[in-house]
Structures are given as C-alpha cells and as structure tokens.
MITI-324276 format. One line per field, with one value per residue (C-alpha): x, y, z; residue number from 1; residue in one letter. Coordinates in nm, 4 decimals, decimal comma, padded with zeros to 6 digits. Each point is the difference from the previous one (the first is absolute). Layout:
# MITI-324276
east: c(X_...) $
north: c(Y_...) $
up: c(Z_...) $
k: c(NUM_...) $
r: c(a_...) $
# end
This chain:
# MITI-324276
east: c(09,1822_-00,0936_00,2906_-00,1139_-00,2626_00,0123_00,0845_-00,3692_-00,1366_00,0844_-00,0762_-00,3576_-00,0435_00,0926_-00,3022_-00,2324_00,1111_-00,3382_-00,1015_00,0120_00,0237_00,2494_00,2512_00,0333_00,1847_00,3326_-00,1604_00,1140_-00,2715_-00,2350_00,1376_-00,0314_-00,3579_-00,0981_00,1855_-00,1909_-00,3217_00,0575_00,1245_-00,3919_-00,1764_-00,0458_00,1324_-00,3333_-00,1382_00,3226_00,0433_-00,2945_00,1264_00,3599_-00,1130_-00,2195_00,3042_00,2605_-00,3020_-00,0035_00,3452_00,2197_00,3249_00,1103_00,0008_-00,3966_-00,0973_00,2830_-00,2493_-00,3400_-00,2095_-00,0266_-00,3675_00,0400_00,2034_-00,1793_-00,3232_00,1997_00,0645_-00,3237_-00,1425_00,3453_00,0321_00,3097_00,0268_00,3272_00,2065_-00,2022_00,1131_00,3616_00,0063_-00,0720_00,2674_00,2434_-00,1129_00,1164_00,3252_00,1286_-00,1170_00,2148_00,2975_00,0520_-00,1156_-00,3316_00,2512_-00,1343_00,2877_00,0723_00,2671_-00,1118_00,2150_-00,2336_-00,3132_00,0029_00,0267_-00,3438_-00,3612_-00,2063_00,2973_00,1079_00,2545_-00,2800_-00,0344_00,3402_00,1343_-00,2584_00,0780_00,3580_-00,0226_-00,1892_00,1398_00,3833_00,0522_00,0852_00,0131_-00,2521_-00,2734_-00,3530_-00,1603_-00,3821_-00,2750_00,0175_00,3314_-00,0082_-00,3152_00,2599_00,3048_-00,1961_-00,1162_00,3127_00,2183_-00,2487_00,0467_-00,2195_00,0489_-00,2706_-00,1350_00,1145_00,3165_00,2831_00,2163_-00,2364_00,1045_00,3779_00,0165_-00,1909_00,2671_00,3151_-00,1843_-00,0536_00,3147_00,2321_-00,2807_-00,0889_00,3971_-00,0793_-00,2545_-00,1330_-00,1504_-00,2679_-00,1031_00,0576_-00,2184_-00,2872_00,0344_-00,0257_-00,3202_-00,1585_00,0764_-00,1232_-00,3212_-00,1114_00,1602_00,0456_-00,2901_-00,1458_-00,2985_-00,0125_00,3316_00,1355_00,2271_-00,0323_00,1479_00,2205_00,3630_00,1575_-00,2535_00,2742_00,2279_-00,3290_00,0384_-00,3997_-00,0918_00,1887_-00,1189_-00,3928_00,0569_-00,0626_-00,3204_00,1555_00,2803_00,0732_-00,0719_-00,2318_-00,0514_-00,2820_-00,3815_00,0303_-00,3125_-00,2489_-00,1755_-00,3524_-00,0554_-00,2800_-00,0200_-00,3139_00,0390_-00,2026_-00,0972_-00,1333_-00,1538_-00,0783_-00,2416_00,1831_00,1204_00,3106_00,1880_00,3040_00,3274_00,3085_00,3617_00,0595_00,3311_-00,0266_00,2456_-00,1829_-00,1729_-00,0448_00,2308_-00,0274_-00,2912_-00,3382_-00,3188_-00,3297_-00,0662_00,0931_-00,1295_00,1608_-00,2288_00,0340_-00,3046_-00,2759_-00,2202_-00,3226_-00,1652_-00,0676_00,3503_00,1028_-00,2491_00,1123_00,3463_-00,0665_-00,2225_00,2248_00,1473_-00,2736_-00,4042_-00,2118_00,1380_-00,2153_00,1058_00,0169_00,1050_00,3129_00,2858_00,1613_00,3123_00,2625_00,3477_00,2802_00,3588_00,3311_-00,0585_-00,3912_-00,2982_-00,2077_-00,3593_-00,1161_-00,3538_-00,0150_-00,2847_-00,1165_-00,2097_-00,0666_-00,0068_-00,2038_00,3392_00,2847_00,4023_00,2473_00,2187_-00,2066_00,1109_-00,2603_-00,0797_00,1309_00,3241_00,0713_00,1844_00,2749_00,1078_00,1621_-00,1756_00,0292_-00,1952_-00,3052_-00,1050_00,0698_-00,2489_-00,2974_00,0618_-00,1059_-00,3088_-00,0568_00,0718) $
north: c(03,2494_00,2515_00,2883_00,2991_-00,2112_00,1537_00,3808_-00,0601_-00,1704_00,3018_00,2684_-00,1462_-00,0055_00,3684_00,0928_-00,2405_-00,1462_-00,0180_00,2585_-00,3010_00,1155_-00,2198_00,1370_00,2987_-00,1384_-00,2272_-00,1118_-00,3928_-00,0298_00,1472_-00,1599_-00,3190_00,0431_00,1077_-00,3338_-00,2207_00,1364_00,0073_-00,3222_-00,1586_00,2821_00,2520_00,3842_00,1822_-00,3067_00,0337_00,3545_00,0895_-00,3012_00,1380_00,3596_-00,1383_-00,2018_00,2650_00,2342_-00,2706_-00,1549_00,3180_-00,2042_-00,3085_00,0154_00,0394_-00,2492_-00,2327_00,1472_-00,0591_-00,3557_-00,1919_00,0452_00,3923_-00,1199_-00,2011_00,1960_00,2782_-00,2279_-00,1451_-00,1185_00,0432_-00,4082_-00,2557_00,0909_-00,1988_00,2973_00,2415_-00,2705_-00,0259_00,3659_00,0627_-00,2598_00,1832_00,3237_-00,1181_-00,1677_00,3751_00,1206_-00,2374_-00,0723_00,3510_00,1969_00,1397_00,0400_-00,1246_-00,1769_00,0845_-00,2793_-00,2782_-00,2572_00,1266_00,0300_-00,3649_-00,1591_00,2300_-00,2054_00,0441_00,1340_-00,1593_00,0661_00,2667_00,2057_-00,0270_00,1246_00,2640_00,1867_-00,0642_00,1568_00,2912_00,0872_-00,0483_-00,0263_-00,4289_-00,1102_-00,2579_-00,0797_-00,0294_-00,2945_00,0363_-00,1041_00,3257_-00,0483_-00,3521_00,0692_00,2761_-00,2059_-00,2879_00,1855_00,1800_-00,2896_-00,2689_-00,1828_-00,3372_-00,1122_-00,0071_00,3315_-00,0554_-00,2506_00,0705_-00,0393_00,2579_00,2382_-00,1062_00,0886_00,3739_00,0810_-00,1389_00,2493_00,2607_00,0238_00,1887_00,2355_00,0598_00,1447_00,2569_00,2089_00,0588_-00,3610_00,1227_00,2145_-00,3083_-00,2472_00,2433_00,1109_-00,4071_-00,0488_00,3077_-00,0629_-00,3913_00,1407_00,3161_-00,1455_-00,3725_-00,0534_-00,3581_00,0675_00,3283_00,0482_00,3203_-00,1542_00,3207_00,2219_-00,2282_00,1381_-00,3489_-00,1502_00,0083_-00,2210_-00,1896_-00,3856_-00,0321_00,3215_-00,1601_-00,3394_00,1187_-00,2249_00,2577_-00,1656_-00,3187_00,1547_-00,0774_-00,3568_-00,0681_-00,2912_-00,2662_00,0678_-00,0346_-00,1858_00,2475_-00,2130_00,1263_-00,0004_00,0876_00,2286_-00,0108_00,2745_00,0047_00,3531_-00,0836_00,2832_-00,0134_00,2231_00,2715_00,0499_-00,1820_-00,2330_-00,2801_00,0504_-00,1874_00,0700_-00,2847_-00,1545_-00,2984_-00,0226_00,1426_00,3083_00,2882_-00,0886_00,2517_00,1629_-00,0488_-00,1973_-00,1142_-00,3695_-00,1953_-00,3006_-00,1264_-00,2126_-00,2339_00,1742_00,2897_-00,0648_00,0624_00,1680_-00,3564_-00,0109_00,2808_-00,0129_-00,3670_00,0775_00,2895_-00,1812_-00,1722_00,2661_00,2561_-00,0080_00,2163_00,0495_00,2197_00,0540_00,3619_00,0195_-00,1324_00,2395_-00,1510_00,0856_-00,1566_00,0989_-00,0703_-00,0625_-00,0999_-00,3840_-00,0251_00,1289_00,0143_-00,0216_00,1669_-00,0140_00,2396_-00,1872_00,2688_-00,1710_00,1142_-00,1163_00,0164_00,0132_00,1543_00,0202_-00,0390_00,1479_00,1498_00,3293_00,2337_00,0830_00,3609_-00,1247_-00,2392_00,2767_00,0643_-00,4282_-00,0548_-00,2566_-00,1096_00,1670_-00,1595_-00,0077_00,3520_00,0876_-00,2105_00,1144_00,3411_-00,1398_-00,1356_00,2611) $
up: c(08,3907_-00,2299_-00,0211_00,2694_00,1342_00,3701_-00,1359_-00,2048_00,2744_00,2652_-00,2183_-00,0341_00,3845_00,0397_-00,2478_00,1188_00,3335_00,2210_00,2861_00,2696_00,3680_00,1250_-00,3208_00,1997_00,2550_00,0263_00,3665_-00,0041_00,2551_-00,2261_-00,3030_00,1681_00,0581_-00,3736_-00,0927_00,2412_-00,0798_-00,3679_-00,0424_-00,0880_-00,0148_-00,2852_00,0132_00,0180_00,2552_00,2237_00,0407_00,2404_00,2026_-00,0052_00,1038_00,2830_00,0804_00,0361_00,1870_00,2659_-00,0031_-00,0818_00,0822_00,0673_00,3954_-00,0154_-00,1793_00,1985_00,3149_-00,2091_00,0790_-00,2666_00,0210_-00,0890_-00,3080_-00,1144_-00,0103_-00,1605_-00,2687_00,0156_-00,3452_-00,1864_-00,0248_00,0324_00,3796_00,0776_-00,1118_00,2642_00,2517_-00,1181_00,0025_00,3606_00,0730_-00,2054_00,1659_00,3582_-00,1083_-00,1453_00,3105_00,1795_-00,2136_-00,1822_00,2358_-00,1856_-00,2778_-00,3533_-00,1337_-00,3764_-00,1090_-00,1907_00,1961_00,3806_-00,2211_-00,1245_00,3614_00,0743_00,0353_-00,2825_-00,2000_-00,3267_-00,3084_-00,1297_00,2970_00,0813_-00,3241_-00,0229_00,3034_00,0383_-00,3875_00,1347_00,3471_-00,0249_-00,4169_00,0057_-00,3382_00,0660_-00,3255_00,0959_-00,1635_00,0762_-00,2167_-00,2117_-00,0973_-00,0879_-00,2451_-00,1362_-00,0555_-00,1233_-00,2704_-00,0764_-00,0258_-00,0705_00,3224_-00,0088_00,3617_00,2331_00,1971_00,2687_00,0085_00,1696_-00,3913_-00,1424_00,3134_-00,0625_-00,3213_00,0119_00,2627_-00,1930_-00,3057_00,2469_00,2261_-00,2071_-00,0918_00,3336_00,0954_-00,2659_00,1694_00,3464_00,1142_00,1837_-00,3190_-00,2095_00,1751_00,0404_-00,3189_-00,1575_00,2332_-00,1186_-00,3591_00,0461_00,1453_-00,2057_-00,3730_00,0348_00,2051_-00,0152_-00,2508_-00,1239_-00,0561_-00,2462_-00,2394_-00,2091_00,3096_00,0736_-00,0807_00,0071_-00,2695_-00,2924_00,1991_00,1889_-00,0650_00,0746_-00,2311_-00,2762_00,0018_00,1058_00,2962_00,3021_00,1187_00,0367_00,2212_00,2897_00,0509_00,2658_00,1505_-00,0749_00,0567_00,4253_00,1466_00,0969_00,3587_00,1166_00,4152_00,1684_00,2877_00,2917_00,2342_00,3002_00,1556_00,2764_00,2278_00,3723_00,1558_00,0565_-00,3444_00,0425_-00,2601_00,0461_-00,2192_00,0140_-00,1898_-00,2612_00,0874_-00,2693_-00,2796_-00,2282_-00,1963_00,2809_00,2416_00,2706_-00,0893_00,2207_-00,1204_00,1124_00,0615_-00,2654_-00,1993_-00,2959_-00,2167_-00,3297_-00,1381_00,0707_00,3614_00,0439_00,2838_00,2383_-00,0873_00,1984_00,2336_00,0652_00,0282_00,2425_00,2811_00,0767_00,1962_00,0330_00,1029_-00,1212_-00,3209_-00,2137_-00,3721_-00,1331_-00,3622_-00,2412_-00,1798_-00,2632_-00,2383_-00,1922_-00,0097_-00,1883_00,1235_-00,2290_-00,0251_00,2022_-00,0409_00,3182_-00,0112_00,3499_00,2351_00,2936_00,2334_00,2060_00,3043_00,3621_00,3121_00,3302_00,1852_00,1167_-00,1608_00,3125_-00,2349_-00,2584_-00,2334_-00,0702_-00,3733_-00,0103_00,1429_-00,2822_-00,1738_00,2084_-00,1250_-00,3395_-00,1698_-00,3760_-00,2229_-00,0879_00,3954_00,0627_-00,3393_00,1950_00,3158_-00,0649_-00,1190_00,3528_00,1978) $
k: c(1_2_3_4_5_6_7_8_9_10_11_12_13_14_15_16_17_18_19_20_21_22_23_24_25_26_27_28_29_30_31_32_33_34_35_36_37_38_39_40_41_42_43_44_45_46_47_48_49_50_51_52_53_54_55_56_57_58_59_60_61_62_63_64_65_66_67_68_69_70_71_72_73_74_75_76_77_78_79_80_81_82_83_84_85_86_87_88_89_90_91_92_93_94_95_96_97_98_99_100_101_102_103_104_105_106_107_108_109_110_111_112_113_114_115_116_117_118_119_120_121_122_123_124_125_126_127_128_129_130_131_132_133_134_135_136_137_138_139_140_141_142_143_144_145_146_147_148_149_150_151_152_153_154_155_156_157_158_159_160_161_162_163_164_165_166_167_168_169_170_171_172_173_174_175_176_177_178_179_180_181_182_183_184_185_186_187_188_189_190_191_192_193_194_195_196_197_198_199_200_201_202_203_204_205_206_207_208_209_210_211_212_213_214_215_216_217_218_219_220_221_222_223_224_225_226_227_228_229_230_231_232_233_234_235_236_237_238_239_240_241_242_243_244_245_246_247_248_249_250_251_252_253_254_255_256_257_258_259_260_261_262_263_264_265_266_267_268_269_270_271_272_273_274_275_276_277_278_279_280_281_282_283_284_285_286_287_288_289_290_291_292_293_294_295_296_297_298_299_300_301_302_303_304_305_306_307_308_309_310_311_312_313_314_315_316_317_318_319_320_321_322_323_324_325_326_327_328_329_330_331_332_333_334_335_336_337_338_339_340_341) $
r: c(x_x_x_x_x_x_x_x_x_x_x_x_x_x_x_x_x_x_x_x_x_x_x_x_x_x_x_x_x_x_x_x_x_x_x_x_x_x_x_x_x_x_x_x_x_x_x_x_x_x_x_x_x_x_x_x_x_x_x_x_x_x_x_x_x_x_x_x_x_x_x_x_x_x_x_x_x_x_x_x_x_x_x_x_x_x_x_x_x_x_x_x_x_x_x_x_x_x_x_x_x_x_x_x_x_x_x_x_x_x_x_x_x_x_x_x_x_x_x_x_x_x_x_x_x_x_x_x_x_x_x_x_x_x_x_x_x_x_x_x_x_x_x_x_x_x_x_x_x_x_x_x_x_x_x_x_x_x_x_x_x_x_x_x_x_x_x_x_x_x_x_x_x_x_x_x_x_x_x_x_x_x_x_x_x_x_x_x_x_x_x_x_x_x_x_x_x_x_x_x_x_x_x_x_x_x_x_x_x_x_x_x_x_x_x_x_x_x_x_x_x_x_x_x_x_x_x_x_x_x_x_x_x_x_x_x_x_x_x_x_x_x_x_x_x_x_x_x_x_x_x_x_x_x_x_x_x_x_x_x_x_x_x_x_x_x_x_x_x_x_x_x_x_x_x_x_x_x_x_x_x_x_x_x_x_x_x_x_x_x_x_x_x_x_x_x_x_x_x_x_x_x_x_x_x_x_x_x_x_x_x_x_x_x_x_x_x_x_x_x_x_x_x_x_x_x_x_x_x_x_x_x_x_x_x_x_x_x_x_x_x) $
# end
C-alpha cells in the first residue's frame, strides 16, 4: 500500500466529494435505499428514482404499509426488479423485528433480504463508524490497477485480497468517509474508459500506469452469449375501450411487473399470424395497426410487436386505456402505451 494512501485518499474527497442527496444524511433507512437503488443503476439514472422514492416512502414503516404494486411502479423502468421485491420484504421485517428501527450493525444487516457484504459494509460504515471495506465494482477497477491484480472482476479472491489491502487503511480514517471516498475516486478518476491517469495522485506508485496496462485491468470475464427473443404483444380492445393485463409471475425478466398478452416466438409473425392466434379466443377481430421496438437488456436483446386489434365485444374484466398508468409495467410497454391511449 502506498505510504499515506487513505490520508491522500480523504483529502481528495473533501475537495471533490459529490453533492449527492442521500450524503446529507446518516438515515440507515435512507442509506439503505441509495444502496439498493444504486447497486445497477448509474448516479445521474438513480437519483430521480431515489428522490421519488424517499417522497413516497419517507421511512421504513410506509413502504412496510405500501403494495408491492405502488413500489414497483415507483421504480418503474429502473430494471433488475428482484431487488424492488427483496426490498419490500426487508421493509416489513424492520417493521416487525426492530421495531421500524433501521438497524446499523453489520452482523443484523447481513441476515436482511436483498442485503449482501456491499450493502452491509456500506451502511454499517456510514451509520455507526464499523470498519467494514466496501468492495463494489469501483473499487475493484481501482485496486486492480493499483496493485496489478489479474483475477477475475468479480471473484470472490479478487474481493479477498482488496480487503486484506484495504483493512488496515480503513482503521485510519472515518470508514464511512473511506468507502465513499474509494467509490467516488473509482468513478470520477479510474473510471472504466476514460479514466484520468494524469489527475490521478496515485499514478507514481500505479502498477497499471507504469506498465501501460490500465485498459486491460480489471479482468472481465469471457465474451457472454448475447440470445435474441421475440416478444408478440396482443392489445386487444373491447368496445368500450377496455384492454386485458396480467402480472408476469414466471421466473424470468419482469417479474412482477404487468403485461399485455403474450406470445413468445422463434422468429418475426406476420399479420395471419396474429390474427390466427387470436380467433381462437375472440370473433370479430378487426386489425388496427403494429408498434414495434427493440430493446436491449444485460445478456438479451428483445425484438418487440405491439398488435393492436379490436373487438366487437365486451372485457368482464377489462381496464380502460387511461387507467393503464396507475400499473407498473417494464419499460418498453409503458413507451407504446401512450401511443394508444
């Protein structure tokens, strides 16, 4: 470790640390929810969400009250929706257990859903001064380049060994200040791509710098298999302006979230297609016009049709277009829907 390491560190965070609404608190609750909403999802992406999230869940006791339904279409379009679930499962065990209480230690933190060694070390850092290191993707780009580290990204040696680096460091100084101060230096200096070797203050002692090797550092993983899927929504409307949605339940992208009727296809359809497909279960089906988009997720890319037909009939349980905002649904469908209102 290079000699002062955290003193340089920590003096560069007090010049440049970030104006960052949740840094002006030492909330847990509100820490908590920075964390979970940061976690794959960029700074200037996740801070409307977490400002709309505190505005409607000030404390943990209201979102323990909240539906899942309202949470989720407060974090509708924010992506990787299993951590909005585990959330709202953590929110009513707090309630419960710690009486609306936020715990702060480590040790109650870890045993929380949706909880892991990050979050836990980053507000038990924060909130009650635990000398726990933070080891998110930010720092590990960091250290890997300091210290040449040639493990993969991700692997549980590569975390290891930043935090046997880090832990004496991190006794010197406050630990909250520490960790925030390593994640902001990992994202504004040793960013991914554009990365400022010549602001860096660590560049004489940088393994990467010295051997022109930051590009290469850290190691990802191999090329992952990109699959293609194809998505035919049917909007069907009755005739009194009413549409079908359901909550998908499957293992799978968008749990929880509400769709139209779905058909999942090897390749494009045509029109008989749908039309096919549909009278079988309605008459009178009269074809209006196709929306189409693609969209790209982590490891799929979706290529989307919206068939809009209608229908000389009427829903028993039918939702009328205007009302289709008051559902979270993922992203793509909520763009076309205002297109058919």
């Amino acid at each position: 470790m290079e000699n002062n390491f955290a003193k340089k560190l920590i003096e560069w965070y007090k010049i440049n640390l970030r104006d960052l609404p949740w840094r002006k608190t030492n909330d847990p609750y509100k820490i908590w929810v920075s964390e979970i909403i940061l976690q794959q999802t960029r700074i200037d992406q996740g801070t409307p969400y977490y400002l709309s999230f505190i505005n409607k869940f000030p404390n943990v006791k209201k979102l323990s009250e909240s539906t899942l339904d309202e949470l989720m279409k407060v974090c509708q379009g924010i992506g990787y929706y299993n951590r909005i679930v585990n959330m709202h499962k953590c929110a009513k065990i707090v309630v419960i257990e710690y009486n609306s209480n936020f715990p702060t230690k480590y040790s109650e933190l870890i045993k929380l859903p949706g909880i892991g060694d990050y979050t836990a070390s980053a507000i038990s850092s924060i909130c009650s001064g635990e000398s726990k290191m933070v080891v998110d993707g930010n720092v590990i780009r960091l250290f890997s380049r300091l210290y040449n580290l040639n493990y993969q990204q991700h692997s549980s040696i590569m975390k290891k060994t930043i935090k046997k680096i880090g832990e004496k460091e991190i006794l010197k100084f406050n630990s909250g200040d520490f960790n925030q101060a390593l994640m902001d230096y990992g994202s504004m200096i040793c960013s991914p791509k554009k990365y400022k070797c010549d602001k860096c203050i660590f560049s004489k002692s940088c393994e990467a710098f010295k051997f022109d090797i930051v590009d290469e550092l850290p190691v990802k993983k191999k090329n992952i298999t990109i699959s293609q899927r194809f998505f035919n929504y049917f909007v069907v409307i009755d005739k009194s302006l009413k549409v079908k949605i359901h909550k998908r339940k499957e293992k799978d992208i968008w749990n929880n979230l509400y769709e139209f009727e779905l058909l999942e296809t090897n390749n494009k359809i045509s029109v008989k297609d749908a039309e096919t497909y549909l009278e079988e279960k309605h008459q009178r089906l009269s074809f209006k016009k196709k929306h189409q988009l693609s969209h790209k997720l982590t490891h799929q890319v979706l290529s989307i049709d919206f068939w809009i037909f209608e229908v000389d009939e009427v829903f028993k349980y039918g939702i009328d277009l205007p009302s289709l905002n008051n559902y979270p649904f993922p992203k793509p469908i909520f763009t076309i829907i205002s297109k058919i209102q």
